[in-house]
N, C-alpha and C positions, 0 to 999 in steps of 0.2 A: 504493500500500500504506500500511496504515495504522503509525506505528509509536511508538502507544502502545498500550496495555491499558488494558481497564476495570477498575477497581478493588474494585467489588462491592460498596463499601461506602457507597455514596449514600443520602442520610437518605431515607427513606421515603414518599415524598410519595402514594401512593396510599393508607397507612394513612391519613395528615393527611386525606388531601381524605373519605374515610368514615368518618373518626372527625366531622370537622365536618357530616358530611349526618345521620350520627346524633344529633349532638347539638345541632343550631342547627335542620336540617330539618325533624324532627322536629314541632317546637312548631307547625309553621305550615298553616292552614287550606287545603290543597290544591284547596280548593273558592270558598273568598273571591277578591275581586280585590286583595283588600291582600297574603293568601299565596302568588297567582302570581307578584305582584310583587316578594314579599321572597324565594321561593323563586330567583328570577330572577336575582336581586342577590348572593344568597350563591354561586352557582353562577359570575356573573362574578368574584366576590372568589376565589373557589378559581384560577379561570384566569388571575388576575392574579397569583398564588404559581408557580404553574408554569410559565410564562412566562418568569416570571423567574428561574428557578434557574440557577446557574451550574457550569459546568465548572471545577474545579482541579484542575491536575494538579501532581505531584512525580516529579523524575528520580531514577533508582538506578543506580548504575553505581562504576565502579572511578575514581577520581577524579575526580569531577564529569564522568564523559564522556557521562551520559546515555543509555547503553544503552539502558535498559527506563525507560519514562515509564507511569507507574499515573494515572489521571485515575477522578473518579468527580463525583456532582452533589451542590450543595449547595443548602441553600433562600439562598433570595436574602436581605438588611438588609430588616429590617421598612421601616425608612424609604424606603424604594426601592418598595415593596409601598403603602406610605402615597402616596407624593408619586404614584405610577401611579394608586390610587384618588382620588385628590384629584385632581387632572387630568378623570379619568372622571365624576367630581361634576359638577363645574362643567359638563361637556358632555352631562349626562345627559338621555337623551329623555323627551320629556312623552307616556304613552302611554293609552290604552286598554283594555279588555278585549271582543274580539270572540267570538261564541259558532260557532264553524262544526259545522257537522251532517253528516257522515257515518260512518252507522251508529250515531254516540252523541256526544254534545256534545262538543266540544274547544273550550275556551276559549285563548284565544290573544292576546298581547299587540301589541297594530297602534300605528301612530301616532297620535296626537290626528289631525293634518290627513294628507290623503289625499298632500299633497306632498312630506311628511317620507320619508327613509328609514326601511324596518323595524330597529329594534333587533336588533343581532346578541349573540352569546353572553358577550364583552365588555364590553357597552353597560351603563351604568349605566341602570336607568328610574324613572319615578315616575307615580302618576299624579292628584295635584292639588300644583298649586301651594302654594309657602309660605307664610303668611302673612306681610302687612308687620310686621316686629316696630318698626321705626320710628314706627308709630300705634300709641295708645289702642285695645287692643278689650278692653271688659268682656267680649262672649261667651267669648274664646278666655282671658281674663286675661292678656293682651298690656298691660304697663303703656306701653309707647312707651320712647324713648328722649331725650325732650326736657329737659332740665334737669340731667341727668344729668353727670358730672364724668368727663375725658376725657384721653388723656394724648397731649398733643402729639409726643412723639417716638417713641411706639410704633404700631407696621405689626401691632400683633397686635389682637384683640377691644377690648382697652380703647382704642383709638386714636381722637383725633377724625376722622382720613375715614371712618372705618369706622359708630363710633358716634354719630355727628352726622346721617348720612343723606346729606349734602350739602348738609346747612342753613346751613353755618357754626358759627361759634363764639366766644364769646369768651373771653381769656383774662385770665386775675388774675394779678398778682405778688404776692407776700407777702413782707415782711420780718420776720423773727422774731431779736428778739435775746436774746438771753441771758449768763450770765455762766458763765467758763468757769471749772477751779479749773488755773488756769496756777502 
């Protein structure tokens, strides 16, 4: 037996998830292979919020005895919703667009190689590679990264393992003196 109660009063996550297909869904070419893929992707970011929502519950009783327990769902910390999609990034499938024909075209997302698993509803996908922003490309106006000034102690973007490529790097000291009004 169960012995708490539902509470009733859990944020709303099916308005969330139709108010986002109405307003992000919307924009996207149902018929492109870029709006399969971006329809794809909002649909796993919605399952990543629901997924992760959490149960809280509060007791009520006559001196802390916890009688009656009210439990209801809340949406999960963005950041928890982020580091889930950041995760799903880094492993996301490199895919295609197949056209299958019964009774009316259905386009459908397969893998690049025949060896790969199909992307499930989760699955982050894409389907062309990044460009190296480590090179020079006048096409893309990709300036590179070589020359560029880099911060040894930083693990974020401006960091040189990050922004060097793996090229190396070298570093300068500077001393700057100045007068102080002591």
């Amino acid at each position: 037996p169960r012995h708490w109660q539902w509470g009733g009063c859990s944020e709303d996550i099916r308005y969330g998830e139709k108010f986002s297909r109405d307003f992000v869904d919307v924009k996207e070419d149902k018929e492109s292979d870029e709006g399969i893929m971006n329809l794809h992707n909002n649909e796993a970011g919605r399952r990543a919020v629901r997924g992760r929502m959490q149960r809280v519950c509060k007791c009520h009783g006559m001196s802390g005895s916890c009688s009656v327990r009210v439990c209801w769902r809340r949406l999960p910390q963005l950041r928890i919703v982020g580091d889930s999609l950041s995760t799903r990034y880094e492993g996301a499938s490199h895919v295609k667009i197949v056209e299958r024909k019964r009774g009316k075209n259905i386009r459908k997302l397969r893998p690049i190689h025949a060896d790969m698993k199909k992307p499930n509803k989760t699955d982050l996908v894409y389907l062309e590679d990044s460009p190296d922003y480590c090179e020079p490309n006048d096409e893309l106006g990709i300036l590179g990264t070589r020359g560029r000034t880099c911060n040894r102690t930083s693990a974020g973007l401006d960091g040189c393992r990050l922004l060097c490529c793996g090229r190396g790097y070298q570093t300068r000291v500077r001393d700057h003196e100045e007068k102080c009004r002591c």
